[in-house]
C-alpha positions in Angstrom: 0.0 0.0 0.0 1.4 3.7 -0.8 2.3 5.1 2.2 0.5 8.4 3.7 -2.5 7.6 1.5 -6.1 6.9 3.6 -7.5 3.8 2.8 -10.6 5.6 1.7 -8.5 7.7 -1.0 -7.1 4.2 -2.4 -10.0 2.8 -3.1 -11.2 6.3 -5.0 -8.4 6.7 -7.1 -8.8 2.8 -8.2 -12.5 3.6 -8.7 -11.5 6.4 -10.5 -9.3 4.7 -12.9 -11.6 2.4 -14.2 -14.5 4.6 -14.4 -11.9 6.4 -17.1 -11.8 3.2 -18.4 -14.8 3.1 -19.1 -15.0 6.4 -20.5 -12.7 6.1 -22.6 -14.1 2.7 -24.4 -17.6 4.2 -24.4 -16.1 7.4 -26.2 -14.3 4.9 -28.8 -17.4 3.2 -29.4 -19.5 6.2 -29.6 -17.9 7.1 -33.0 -19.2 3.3 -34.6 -21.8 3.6 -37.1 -25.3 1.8 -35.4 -25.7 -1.6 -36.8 -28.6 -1.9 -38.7 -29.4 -5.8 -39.4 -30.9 -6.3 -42.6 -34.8 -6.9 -42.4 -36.0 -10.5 -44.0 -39.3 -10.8 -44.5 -40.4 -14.3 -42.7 -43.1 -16.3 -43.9 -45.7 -17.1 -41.9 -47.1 -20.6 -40.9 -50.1 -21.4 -41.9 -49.9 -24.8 -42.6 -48.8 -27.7 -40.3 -48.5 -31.3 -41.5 -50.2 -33.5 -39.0 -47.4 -36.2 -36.7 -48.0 -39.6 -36.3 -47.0 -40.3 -32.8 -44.1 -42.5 -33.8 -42.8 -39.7 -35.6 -43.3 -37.1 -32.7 -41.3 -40.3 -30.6 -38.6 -40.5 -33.0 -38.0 -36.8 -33.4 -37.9 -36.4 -29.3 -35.7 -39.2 -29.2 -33.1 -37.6 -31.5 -33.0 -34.5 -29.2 -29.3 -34.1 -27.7 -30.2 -34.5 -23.9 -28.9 -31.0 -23.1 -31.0 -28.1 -21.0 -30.3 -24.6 -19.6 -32.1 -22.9 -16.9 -34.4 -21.1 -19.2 -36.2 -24.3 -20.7 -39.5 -24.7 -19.5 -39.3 -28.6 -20.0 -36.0 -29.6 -19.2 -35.3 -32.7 -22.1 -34.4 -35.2 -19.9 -37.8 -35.0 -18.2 -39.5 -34.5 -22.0 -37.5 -37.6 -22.6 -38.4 -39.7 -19.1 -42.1 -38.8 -20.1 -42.1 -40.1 -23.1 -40.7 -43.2 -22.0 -43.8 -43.8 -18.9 -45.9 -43.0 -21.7 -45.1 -45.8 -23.6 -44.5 -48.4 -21.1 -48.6 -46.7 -19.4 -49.8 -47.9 -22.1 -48.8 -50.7 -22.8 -50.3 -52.2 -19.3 
């Protein structure tokens, strides 16, 4: 630690250098032009080809078993259902 400097006045000026930091990159990037994607046009759906429910089973199946925190079904549990499905009814 420099000596004679309060502990409080350390921890401003190291504050204060990355708030110019900061600045500074802001200022850079203020002088990029805006990115404007290009706009697609996307068709709509209005037609949906009806799934047999082997084919729904054999799609699902195929999924990579992988999930984040943001699915609402994880696929390991889409996958576990679809497997009590079959074996339910099949009793």
């Amino acid at each position: 630690m420099p000596e004679g400097k309060s502990d409080t006045a350390i921890a401003e000026n190291f504050a204060d250098h990355f708030l110019d930091k900061i600045n500074k990159i802001r200022d850079a990037l203020a002088s990029f032009k805006k990115f404007t994607p290009d706009h697609k046009e996307v068709p709509c759906f209005g037609m949906f080809e009806e799934l047999t429910q082997d084919e729904v089973k054999k799609i699902i199946n195929h999924l990579q078993t992988k999930s984040c925190e943001l699915d609402a079904l994880p696929t390991r549990v889409l996958k576990s259902f679809l497997t009590m499905r079959t074996a339910a009814s099949k009793v």
